[in-house]
N, C-alpha and C positions, 0 to 999 in steps of 0.2 A: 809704725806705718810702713807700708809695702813700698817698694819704688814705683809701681804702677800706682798707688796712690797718689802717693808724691807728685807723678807726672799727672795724673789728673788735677789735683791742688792747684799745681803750676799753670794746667791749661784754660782751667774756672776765670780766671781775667779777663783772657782774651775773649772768651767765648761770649762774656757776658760786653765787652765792648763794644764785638762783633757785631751782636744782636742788639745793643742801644744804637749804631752806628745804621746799622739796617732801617730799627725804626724812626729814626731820624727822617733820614734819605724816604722811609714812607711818607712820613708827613710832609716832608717837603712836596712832596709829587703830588701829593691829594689838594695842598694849599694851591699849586699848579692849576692841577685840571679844575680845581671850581674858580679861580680866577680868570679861568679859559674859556668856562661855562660848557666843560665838556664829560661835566659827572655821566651823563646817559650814554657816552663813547667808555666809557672808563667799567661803568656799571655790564657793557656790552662785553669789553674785552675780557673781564673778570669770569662772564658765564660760559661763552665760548673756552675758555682755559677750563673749564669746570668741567662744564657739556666732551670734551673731547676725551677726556680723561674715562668718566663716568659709561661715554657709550661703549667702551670695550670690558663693559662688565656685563658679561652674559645675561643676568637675571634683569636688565634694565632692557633688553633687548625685545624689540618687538615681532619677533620673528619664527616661522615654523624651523628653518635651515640657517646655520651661520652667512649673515651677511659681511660686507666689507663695507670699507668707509674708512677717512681718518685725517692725520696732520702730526705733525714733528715739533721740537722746540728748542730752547735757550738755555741762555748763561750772559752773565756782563754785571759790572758796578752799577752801571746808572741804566736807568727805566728806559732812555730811547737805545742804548749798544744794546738790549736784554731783547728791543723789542726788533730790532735790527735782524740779530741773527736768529731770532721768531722767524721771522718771515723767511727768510737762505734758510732752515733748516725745512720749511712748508714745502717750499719747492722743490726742496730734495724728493721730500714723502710723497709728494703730488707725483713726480715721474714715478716712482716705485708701483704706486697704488694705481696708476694708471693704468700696468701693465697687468695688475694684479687682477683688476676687474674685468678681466678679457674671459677669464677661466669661467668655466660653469658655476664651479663651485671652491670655495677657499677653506681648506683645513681648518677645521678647532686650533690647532697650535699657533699656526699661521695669525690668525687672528688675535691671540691673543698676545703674541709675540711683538707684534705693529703697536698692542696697544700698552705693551711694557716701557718698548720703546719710547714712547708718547709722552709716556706718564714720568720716566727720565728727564727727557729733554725740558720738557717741565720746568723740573724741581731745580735744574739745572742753576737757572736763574733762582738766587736768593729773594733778591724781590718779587718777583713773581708768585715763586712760592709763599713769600709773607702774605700776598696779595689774595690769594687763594683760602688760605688756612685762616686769615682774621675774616670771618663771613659778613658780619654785620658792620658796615661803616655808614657813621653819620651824616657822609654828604648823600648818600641817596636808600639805608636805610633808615627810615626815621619812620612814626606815623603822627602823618601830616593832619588827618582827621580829626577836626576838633571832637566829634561825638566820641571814638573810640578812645583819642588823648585824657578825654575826660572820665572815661570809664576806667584806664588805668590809674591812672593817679588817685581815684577817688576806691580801689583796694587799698584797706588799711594793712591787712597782714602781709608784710616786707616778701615771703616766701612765694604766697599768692600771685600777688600784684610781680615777679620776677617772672613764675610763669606764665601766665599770660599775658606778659608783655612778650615773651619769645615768640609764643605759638601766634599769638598776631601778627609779631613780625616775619615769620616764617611764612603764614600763607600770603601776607601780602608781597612776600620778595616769588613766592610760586605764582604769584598773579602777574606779578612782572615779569619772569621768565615768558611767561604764555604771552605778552606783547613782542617777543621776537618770533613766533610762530602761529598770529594771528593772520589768516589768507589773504584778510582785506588791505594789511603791509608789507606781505610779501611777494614777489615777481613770480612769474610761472615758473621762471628757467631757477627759483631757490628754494621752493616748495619744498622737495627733498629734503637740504640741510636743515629742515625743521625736524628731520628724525633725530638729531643729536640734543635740541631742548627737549625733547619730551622724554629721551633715556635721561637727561640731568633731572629734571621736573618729576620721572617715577623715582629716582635714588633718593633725591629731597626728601619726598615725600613720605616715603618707606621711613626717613632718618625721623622724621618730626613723628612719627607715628609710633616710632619706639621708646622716645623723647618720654611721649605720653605716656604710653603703657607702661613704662617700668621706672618714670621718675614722677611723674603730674597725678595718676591714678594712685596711687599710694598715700597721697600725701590729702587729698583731697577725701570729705567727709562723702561716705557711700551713698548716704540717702539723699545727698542735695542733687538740686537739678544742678551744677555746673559740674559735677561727679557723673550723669547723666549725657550730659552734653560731649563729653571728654569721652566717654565712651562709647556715644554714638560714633565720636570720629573715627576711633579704633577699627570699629565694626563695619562700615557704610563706606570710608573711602576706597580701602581696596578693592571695593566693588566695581567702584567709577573706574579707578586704575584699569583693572580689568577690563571694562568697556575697553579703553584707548590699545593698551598691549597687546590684550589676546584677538583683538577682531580690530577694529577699525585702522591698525597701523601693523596688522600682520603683512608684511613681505610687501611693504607701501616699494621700499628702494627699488624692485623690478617691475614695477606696475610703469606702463608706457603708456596710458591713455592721460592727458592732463586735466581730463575732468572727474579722472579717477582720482586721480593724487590729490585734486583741490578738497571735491567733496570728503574725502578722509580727514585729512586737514583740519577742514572745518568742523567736519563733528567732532575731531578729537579736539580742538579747541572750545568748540563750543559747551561739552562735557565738561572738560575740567575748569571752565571760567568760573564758568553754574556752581560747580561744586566747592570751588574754592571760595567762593564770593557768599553762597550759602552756609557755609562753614565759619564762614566770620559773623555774619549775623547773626547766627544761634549762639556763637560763644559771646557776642556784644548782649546778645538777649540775655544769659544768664547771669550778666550784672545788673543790664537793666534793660526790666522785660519792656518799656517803654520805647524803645530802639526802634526802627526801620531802616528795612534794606535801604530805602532811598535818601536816607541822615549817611549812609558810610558812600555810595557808588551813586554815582551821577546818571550812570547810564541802566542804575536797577528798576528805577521808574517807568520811561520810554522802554524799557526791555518786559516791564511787568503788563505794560497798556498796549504795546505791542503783540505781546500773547493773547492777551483777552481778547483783542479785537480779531487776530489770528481765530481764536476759538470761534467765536460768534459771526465770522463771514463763511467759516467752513460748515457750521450749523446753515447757514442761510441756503448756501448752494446745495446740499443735503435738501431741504425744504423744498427747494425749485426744483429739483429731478426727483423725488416724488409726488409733485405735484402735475410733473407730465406725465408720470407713469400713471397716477389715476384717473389723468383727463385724455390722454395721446391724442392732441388737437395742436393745431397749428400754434394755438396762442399760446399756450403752455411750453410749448417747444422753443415761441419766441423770448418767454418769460427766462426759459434754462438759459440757452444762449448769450443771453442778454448780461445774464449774472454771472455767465463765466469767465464772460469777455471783462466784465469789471473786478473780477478779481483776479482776475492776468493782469490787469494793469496797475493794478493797485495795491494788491493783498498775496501773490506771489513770492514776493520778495522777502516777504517773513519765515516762509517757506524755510526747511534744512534744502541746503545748495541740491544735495543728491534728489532731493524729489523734485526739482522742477523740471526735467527733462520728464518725467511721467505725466506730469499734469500737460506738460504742452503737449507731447502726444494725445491726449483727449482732450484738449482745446482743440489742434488742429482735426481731427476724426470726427468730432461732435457739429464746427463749422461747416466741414466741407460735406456731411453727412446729405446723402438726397434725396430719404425718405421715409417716413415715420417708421414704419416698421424695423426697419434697418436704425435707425435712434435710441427706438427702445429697449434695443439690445443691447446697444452700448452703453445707455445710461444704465443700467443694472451694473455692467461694469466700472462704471465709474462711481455709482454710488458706495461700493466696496469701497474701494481706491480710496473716496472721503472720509469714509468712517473711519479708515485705517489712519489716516492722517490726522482727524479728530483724537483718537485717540492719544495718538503721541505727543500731539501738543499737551493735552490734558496731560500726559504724566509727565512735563515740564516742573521741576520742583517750584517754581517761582508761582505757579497756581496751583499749588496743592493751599486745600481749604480757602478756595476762593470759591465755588461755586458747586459745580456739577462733579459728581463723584469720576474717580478713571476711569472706571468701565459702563459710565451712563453715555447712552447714545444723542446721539443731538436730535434735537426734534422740533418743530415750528414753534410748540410752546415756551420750549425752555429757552430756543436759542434768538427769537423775534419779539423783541420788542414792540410794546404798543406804542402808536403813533401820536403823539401829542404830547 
């Protein structure tokens, strides 16, 4: 045996003490924070350590030009000195980065040099690091879903039933990322720092995807539908990705209007919730085709009736502005009117955030309008505007095969119900 052996031999002890001592010191901390009833602070601190690291990885980037952004980090024995000098080192990076966003534009190197840095101060901290590298922990991942619990447990083959227990828990911990950069919890002045969960949330994702393709698809018989299913995800999420990266969050961090940043936001939250949340239902359905959205998500129901009814006041008000266009008479004008105003007050708000500034422009055009001629002109323009919004709700995945095809037009028959 070599003396480099040797001293390795020698150092095998420590290292394995080191590392039982560490996870020690972990469990302690976790016994902590759920006696604290602070798992969703702890679940927080975890992702942002994750999120910071992951957004200085180019290809997670949302952007046409290298943007900037960042934070610094640790070292220490125990979880609060680690998380101490967490914070003195943020502050340090905060003056840096301060001065850095001044420039037009920041070098490739620069950039990714901030985020070497980052990804250091890290690891610095040994717990921290443990904290990072063990992904799946029992206080806050678990699936709590009776429906879905029972779908795992009830896979007999051990290999199976491993897998999809991952890939469940995966997209449910990507559902939970997306509650830290949902608009409706977060403040105007932090809307930005939601660009660093959705660089963490595409890295994930990218990860569970290759998970699939090159450990779950192998193993899995070709001709079944959960082979099927597993390889839709392959194929269709990068799409959704897509949506969010390449358009809806391109070059968000210089956008200065806040009804631009929100509306981005939104859609890019509202994309991947949909998709994630649909993605589990298809994989609960290929255990058991019996499943409904509304057995796993509380809020897939009211999001499902919401739509419908979404479809069917947008069919209605379509009805009403071709109904004055065939009659252009007062009453028919007072019919549109009537029904515009009722769905500004009611039916709006289901609306994507970005379109409600269109529609109140022709709410307020159509009201203040003073004369038929001049109305009819406008309702032809707005009947566009409907249909165009018609449709989009229609290719909401949560009404695919619920009714009216995507590209069927709404129309008195299909979208007005008879009275009684």
């Amino acid at each position: 045996m070599s003396s480099q052996d040797r001293a390795e031999e020698e150092e095998r002890p420590d290292r394995e003490l080191r590392s039982e001592f560490l996870r020690g010191q972990m469990r302690h901390w976790m016994d902590q924070v759920v006696a604290a009833g602070k798992t969703r602070e702890l679940f927080e601190l975890e992702m942002w350590l994750r999120a910071f690291e992951r957004f200085f990885r180019i290809k997670n980037q949302p952007l046409s030009d290298v943007d900037p952004y960042v934070e610094k980090l640790l070292r220490q024995a125990s979880p609060e000195a680690g998380l101490t000098l967490l914070r003195d080192a943020l502050e340090d990076l905060h003056v840096l980065l301060t001065d850095l966003v001044r420039l037009s534009r920041i070098p490739y190197a620069t950039f990714t040099s901030v985020g070497r840095i980052l990804y250091r101060e890290i690891r610095r901290s040994h717990l921290l690091a443990l904290l990072i590298d063990r992904k799946f922990k029992p206080i806050h991942d678990r699936i709590t879903n009776p429906a879905v619990g029972a779908i795992v447990r009830g896979i007999h083959d051990g290999g199976a039933r491993r897998q999809a227990a991952k890939v469940f828990l995966e997209l449910f911990r990507l559902l939970h990322y997306l509650d830290f950069a949902d608009p409706e919890r977060v403040s105007e002045d932090e809307l930005k720092n939601t660009i660093l969960v959705f660089a963490l949330i595409t890295s994930e994702a990218r990860l569970l995807l290759a998970y699939i393709e090159r450990r779950v698809l192998k193993t899995v018989d070709p001709e079944s539908r959960l082979h099927e299913i597993y390889d839709s995800f392959v194929y269709s999420l990068p799409f959704e990705m897509k949506k969010v990266i390449s358009t809806e969050l391109v070059d968000i961090s210089v956008a200065r209007q806040p009804d631009i940043v929100r509306a981005r936001v939104e859609n890019s939250h509202g994309i991947l919730k949909d998709c994630f949340q649909q993605s589990l239902v298809q994989l609960g359905q290929a255990f058991d085709p019996l499943i409904q959205g509304r057995d796993i998500f509380e809020d897939f129901t009211a999001k499902f009736e919401q739509s419908v009814e979404l479809r069917e006041q947008l069919g209605r008000l379509v009805h009403f502005v071709k109904e004055f266009q065939a009659h252009r008479d007062e009453t028919t004008a007072a019919d549109m009117k009537e029904a515009i105003s009722r769905f500004y007050d009611t039916d709006m708000k289901y609306l994507m955030y970005r379109d409600w500034s269109g529609f109140e422009l022709f709410f307020i055009e159509i009201l203040k309008c003073p004369s038929l001629s001049a109305l009819l002109q406008i309702s032809h323009r707005f009947e566009t505007f409907l249909s165009t919004l018609h449709r989009e709700v229609q290719k909401r995945s949560i009404l695919q095969n619920t009714g009216l095809g995507v590209d069927d037009e709404p129309t008195a028959e299909t979208q007005l119900p008879e009275e009684g």
